[in-house]
Every structure is written in structure tokens, then in C-alpha cells.
C-alpha positions as CSV (number, residue, x, y, z in Angstrom):
1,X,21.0,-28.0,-6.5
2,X,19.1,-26.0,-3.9
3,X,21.1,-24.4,-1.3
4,X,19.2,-24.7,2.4
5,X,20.7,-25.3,5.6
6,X,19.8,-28.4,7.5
7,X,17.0,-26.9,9.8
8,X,15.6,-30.4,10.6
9,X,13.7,-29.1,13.6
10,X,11.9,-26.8,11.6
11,X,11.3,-29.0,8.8
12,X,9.5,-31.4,11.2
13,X,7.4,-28.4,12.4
14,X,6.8,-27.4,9.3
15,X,5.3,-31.2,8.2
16,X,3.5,-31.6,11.7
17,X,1.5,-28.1,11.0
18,X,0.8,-28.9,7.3
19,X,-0.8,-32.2,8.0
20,X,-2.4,-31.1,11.5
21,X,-3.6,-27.8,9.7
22,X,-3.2,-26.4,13.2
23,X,-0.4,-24.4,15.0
24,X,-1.3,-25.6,18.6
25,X,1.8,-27.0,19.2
26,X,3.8,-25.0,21.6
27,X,6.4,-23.9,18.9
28,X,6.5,-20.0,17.9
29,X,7.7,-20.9,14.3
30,X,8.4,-17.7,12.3
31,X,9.3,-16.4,8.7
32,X,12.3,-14.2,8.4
33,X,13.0,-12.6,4.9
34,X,16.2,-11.3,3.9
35,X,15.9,-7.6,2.2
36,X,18.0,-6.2,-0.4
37,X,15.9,-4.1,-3.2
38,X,16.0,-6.1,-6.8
39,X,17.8,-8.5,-4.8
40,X,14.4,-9.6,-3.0
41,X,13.0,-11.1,-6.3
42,X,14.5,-14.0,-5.6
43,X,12.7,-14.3,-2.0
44,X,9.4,-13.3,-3.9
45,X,9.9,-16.3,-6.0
46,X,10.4,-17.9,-2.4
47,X,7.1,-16.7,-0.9
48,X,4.7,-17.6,-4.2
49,X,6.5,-21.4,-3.8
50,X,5.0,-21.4,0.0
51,X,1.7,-20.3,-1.4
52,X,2.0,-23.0,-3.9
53,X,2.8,-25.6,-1.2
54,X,-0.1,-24.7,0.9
55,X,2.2,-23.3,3.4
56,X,1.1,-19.7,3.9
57,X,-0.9,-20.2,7.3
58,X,1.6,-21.9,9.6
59,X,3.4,-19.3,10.7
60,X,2.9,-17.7,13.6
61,X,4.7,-14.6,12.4
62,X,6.4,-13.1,9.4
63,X,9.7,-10.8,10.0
64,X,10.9,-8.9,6.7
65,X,13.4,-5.8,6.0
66,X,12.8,-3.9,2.9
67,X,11.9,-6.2,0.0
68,X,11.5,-9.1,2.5
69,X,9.2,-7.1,4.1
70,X,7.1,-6.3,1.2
71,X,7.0,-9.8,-0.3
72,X,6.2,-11.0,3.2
73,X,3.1,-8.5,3.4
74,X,1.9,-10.5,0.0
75,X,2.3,-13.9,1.2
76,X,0.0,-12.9,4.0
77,X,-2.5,-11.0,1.8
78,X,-2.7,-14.6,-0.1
79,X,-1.5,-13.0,-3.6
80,X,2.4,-13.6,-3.4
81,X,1.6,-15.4,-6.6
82,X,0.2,-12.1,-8.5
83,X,2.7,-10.7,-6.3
84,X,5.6,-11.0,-8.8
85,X,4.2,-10.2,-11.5
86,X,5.4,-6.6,-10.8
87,X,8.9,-7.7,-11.1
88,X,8.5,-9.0,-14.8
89,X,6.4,-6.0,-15.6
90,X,8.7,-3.2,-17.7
91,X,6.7,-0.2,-17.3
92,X,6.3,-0.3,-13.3
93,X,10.5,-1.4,-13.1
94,X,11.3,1.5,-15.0
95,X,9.2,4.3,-13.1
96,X,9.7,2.7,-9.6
97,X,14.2,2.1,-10.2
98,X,15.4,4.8,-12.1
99,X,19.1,6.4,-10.7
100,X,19.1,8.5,-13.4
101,X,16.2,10.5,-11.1
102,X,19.3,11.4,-8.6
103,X,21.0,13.9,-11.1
104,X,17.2,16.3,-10.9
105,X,17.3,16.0,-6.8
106,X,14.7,13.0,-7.1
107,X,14.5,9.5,-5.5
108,X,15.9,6.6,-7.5
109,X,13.7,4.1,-6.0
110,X,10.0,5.9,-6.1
111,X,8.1,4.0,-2.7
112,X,5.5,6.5,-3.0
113,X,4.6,5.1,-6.7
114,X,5.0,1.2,-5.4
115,X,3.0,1.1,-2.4
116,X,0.7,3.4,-3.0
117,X,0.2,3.3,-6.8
118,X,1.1,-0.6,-7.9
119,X,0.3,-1.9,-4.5
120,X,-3.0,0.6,-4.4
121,X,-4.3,-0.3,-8.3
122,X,-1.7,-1.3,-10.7
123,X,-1.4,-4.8,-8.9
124,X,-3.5,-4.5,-5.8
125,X,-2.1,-6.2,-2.4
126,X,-5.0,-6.8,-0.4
127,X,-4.2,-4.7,2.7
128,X,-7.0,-5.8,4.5
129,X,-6.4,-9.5,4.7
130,X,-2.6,-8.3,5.9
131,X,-4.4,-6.6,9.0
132,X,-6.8,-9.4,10.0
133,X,-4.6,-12.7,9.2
134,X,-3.7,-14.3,12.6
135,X,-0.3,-14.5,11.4
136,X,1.6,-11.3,12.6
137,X,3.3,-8.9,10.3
138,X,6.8,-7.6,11.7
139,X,8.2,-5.0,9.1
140,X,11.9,-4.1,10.1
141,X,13.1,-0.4,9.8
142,X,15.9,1.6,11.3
143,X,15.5,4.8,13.9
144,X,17.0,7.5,12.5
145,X,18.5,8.7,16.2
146,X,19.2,5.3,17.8
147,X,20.3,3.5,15.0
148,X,18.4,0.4,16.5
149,X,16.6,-1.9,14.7
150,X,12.8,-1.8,15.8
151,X,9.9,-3.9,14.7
152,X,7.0,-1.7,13.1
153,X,4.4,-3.9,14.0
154,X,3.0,-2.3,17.2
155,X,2.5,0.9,14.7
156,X,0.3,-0.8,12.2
157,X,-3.3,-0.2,13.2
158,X,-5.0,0.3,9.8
159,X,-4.5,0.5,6.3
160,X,-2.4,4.0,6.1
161,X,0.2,2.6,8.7
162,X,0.9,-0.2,7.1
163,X,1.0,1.4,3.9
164,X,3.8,3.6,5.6
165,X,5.6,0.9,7.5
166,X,6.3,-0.7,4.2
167,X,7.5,1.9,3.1
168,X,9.6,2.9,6.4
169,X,11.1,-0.7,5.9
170,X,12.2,0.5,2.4
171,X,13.3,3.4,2.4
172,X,17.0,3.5,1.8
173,X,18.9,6.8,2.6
174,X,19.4,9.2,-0.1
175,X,18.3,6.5,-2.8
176,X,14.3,6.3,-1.9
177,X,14.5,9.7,-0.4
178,X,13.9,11.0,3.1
179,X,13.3,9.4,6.5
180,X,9.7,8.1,6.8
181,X,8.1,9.1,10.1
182,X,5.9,6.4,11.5
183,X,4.4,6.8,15.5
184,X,6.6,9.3,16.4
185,X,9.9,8.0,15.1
186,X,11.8,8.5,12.0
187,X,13.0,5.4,10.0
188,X,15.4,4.6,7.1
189,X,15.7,1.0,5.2
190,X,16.1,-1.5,8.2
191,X,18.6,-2.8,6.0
192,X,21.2,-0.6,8.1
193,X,20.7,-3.0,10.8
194,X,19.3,-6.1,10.1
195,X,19.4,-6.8,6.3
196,X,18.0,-10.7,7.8
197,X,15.6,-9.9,11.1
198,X,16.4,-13.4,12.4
199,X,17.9,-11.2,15.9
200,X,14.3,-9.9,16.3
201,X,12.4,-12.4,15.9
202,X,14.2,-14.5,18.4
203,X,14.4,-11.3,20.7
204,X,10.3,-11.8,20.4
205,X,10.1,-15.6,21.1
206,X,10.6,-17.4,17.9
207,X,11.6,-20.9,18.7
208,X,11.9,-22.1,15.1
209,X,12.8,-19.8,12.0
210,X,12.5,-20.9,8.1
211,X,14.9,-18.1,6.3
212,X,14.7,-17.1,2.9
213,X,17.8,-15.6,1.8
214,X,18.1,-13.8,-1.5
215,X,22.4,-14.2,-1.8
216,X,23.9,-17.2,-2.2
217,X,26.0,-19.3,0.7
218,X,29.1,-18.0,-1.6
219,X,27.7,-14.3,-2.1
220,X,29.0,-11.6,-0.1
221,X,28.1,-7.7,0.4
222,X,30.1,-5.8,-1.9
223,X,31.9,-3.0,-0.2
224,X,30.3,0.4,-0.8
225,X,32.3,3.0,-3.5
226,X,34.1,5.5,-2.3
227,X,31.6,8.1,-3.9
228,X,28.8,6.6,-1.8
229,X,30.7,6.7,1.7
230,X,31.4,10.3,1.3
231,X,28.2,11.6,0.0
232,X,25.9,8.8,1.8
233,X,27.7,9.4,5.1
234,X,27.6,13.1,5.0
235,X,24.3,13.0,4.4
236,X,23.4,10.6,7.1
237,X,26.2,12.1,9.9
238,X,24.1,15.2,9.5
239,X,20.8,14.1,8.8
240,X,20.7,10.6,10.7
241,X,23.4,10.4,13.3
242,X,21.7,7.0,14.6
243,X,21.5,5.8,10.9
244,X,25.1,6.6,10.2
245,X,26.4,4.8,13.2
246,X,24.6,1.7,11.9
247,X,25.5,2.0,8.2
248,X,29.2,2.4,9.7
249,X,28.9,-1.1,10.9
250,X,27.5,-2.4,7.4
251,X,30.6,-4.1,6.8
252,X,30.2,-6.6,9.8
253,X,26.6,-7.3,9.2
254,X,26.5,-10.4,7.5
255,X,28.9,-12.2,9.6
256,X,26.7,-11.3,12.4
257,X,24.0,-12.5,11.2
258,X,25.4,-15.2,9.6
259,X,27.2,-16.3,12.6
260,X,24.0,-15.3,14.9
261,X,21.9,-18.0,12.2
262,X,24.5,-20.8,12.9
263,X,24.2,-20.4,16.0
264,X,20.8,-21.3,16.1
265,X,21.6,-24.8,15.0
266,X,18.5,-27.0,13.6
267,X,16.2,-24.4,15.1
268,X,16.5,-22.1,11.7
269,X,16.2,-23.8,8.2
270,X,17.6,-21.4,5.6
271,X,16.9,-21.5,1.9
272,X,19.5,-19.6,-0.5
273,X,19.3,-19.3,-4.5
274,X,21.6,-22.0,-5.5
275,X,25.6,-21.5,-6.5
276,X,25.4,-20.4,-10.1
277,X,22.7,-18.1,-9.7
278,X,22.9,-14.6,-11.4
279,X,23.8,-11.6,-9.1
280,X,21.2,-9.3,-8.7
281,X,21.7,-5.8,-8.1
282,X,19.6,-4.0,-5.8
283,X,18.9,-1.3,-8.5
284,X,18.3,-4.0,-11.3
285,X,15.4,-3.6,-13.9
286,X,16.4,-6.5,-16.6
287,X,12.8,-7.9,-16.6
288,X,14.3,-10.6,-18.4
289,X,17.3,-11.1,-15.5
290,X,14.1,-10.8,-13.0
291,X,11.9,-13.2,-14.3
292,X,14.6,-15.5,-14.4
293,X,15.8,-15.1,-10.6
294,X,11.8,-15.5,-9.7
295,X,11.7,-18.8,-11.3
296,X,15.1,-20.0,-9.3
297,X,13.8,-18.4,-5.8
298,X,10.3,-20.6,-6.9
299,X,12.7,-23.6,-7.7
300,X,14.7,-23.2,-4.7
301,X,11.4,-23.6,-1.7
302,X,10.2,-26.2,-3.7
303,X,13.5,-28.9,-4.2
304,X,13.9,-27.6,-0.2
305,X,10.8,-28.9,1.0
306,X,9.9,-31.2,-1.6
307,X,9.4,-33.8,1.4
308,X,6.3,-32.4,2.5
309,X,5.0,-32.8,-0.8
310,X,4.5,-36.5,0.1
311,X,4.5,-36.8,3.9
């Protein structure tokens, strides 16, 4: 059984743009996807299931952190189908997740090679259609010094930007490497602080949200290991004192945003993996494990809004 919230409003936005084919409604209604590296397979199985549904062009805006980001650049490039193939691909899983890169100094999650490699050639995302489609793209990353949450879209002008935005979105401390500098800021994975960019998007108008979450309703952050805390926050007190004071708040996140979501009411429709889905680390390779949660995020948009499939 698929596990979505109510969302009622949004689903009759949703139906009323589908069969109007036009978003001249007065509603700002707005994609949010939930990041969380391997973890965002299951929103990439999400995304392909809107571009299945004929769904890709009625949203005024798409808001993602990290993964979410990156799968929401491919529903907009209209290849979030072809997207996932990466996922089930062992070759590109291997060279862009490998922790054993941490013991020589190195990344263990290689952006560089994804974005500009996979995303450039291997599996091309059309950047392009990203930049022109009507539909706004709001990448989440974190400022290094504030620690705030900021939207990267006012920094993407052409194809190198976005390239890097995705990238900024991404970048987790320590793990992919070091800060990404984008128009005169640093950023780190926006992760830090706003794993689910629901805050921003409402901060920016959104009146109705559809949520793609990649934990379950019963799935909760596991805490970080003591190993982590002293070498990630050493790292980041000296490095990124803004970053540190967010990643210090980690802990709290998903009951604020959690609670913030509720609190929305019927205005956001959220769509989890259902109970009895595998966990997904968010340094997993198992294609097989991947393939598998790409065909339950697929499953899990399509029992959700398998109304509009005959209104």
C-alpha cells in the first residue's frame, strides 16, 4: 500500500491542470524533493512515474536538495525516465560511491565524474531544456558562513552554473569533498538544512506542494557515529563555521520539517515508499537493491495518483 498524505487540495490542482493543460489558475503549485544520496533513488523512481503520467509540465516550480535536486533537474529536462538508468548501471555506481577513496585523501562520492561526466556523455541530461522550461529550477545548498539555506536559482544563468549548482546542492562535507563556490558564496549539501525544501518554497509563494519523500512515514534519521561527529565537526568548526552550526541541529530536522509539512494541512500531498520498503543507505551501490527501490518509488506516484488516470 502506497504511503501519501491526504493532500486533497493539491490533488484537485493537480487533476484541474492535467485536463486544462494550463496552469492559469491562480495556484503557485510546486515540486519539493526530499534529498538523501542513494536514498534519492526512490524519488527518481517518483519523478519517471510523473513523466509517465503526463505530469511533468504543471508545476510552476521544482525545489530539490542534493539527489532531489538532481532528479528534479531530469524531470525538467524530460528524460527522468533515461534518468535512472544510472542507478541500475554497475560501472558508474562504483566510480561515482566508493568510501574506500577516503583512506587516499579522495572524495567518496565523485560529483565532478556525475555531473560532468554521466550527466555530460555517459547518460546525457539535457541542460538546455532545464534552462529554458517555464517551470523554475530551485536547487537547495547550504552557505558555508551562514549556515542558511538559500535557493541557487537566481545563480543559474547558463549551462556551467547549473552544472555547479547541482553540484553545490550535493556536495556533502568531507564525503564529496570541498565547499563548491557558486556567485560569490560557498555551499555544502543543503542537506544540512533542509533535507525536504518545503520551508523555501513556501518562503517563495508556493500555495500547494506535492512531496516526494524517499523514507518511509516509519523511517527516521539515524543518529550520526561517534567517529563522524568528531572528525566531520572538526572539520566543519574549522572549515565551515556556518555549516557546523547547521549540521549541529541535524538531529531536529525532520521533526521540523515534518511538523512544518503538517502544518500545511491539504495544501501539501506527500508521497513516501511504502512500510516494508528496504532501507537505503545514502552510500549504497547494490544495483540490484537500487533497481528494486526505483521500481517501488515508480509504484508508489502511480497507486497515489492513480485517480487522474481516469478523471
Amino acid at each position: 500500500m502506497t504511503s501519501s498524505s491526504s493532500g486533497s487540495a493539491v490533488a484537485d490542482v493537480i487533476r484541474g491542470r492535467r485536463a486544462s493543460a494550463s496552469r492559469d489558475d491562480g495556484n503557485r503549485l510546486v515540486l519539493v524533493v526530499e534529498g538523501g544520496g542513494s536514498r534519492g533513488v526512490y524519488s527518481s523512481g517518483m519523478v519517471s512515474a510523473l513523466e509517465e503520467l503526463g505530469l511533468s509540465g504543471i508545476f510552476d516550480a521544482v525545489y530539490g536538495t542534493s539527489a532531489g535536486a538532481i532528479n528534479g533537474a531530469w524531470l525538467l529536462c524530460g528524460r527522468a525516465i533515461a534518468g535512472m538508468r544510472a542507478w541500475t548501471d554497475p560501472a558508474i555506481m562504483r566510480r561515482a560511491i566508493d568510501p574506500a577513496r577516503l583512506l587516499r585523501g579522495r572524495p567518496a562520492f565523485d560529483l565532478h565524474y556525475l555531473v560532468h561526466q554521466v550527466y555530460d556523455g555517459l547518460e546525457p541530461m539535457d541542460f538546455p531544456a532545464i534552462l529554458a522550461n517555464q517551470t523554475t529550477f530551485h536547487p537547495i545548498a547550504t552557505d558555508i558562513h551562514t549556515g542558511h539555506a538559500v535557493d541557487l536559482h537566481e545563480h543559474i544563468v547558463d549551462k556551467p552554473t547549473l552544472m555547479t549548482a547541482l553540484r553545490a546542492s550535493a556536495g556533502l562535507p568531507i564525503l564529496a569533498g570541498p565547499p563548491v563556490p557558486l556567485g560569490g558564496a560557498q555551499y555544502f549539501d543543503g542537506g544540512l538544512t533542509e533535507t525536504v525544501p518545503i520551508r523555501s518554497a513556501v518562503r517563495a509563494g508556493a500555495t500547494h506542494a506535492l512531496v516526494l519523500r524517499t523514507r518511509r512515514t516509519d523511517e527516521r534519521r539515524p543518529p550520526a557515529s561517534r567517529l563522524h561527529s568528531i572528525v566531520g565537526g572538526g572539520y566543519m568548526r574549522m572549515r565551515a563555521p556556518g555549516a557546523y552550526r547547521a549540521w549541529l541541529q541535524r538531529p531536529h530536522q525532520q521533526f521540523i520539517e515534518d511538523r512544518f509539512l503538517a502544518d500545511q494541512g491539504n495544501a501539501v500531498l506527500q508521497i513516501h515508499p511504502p512500510l516494508g520498503s528496504p532501507d537505503i543507505g545514502s552510500a549504497a551501490t547494490d544495483t540490484d537493491l537500487l533497481a528494486r527501490a526505483l521500481h517501488i518509488g515508480r509504484r508508489a506516484v502511480h497507486d497515489a495518483l492513480a485517480a487522474l488516470r481516469t478523471a
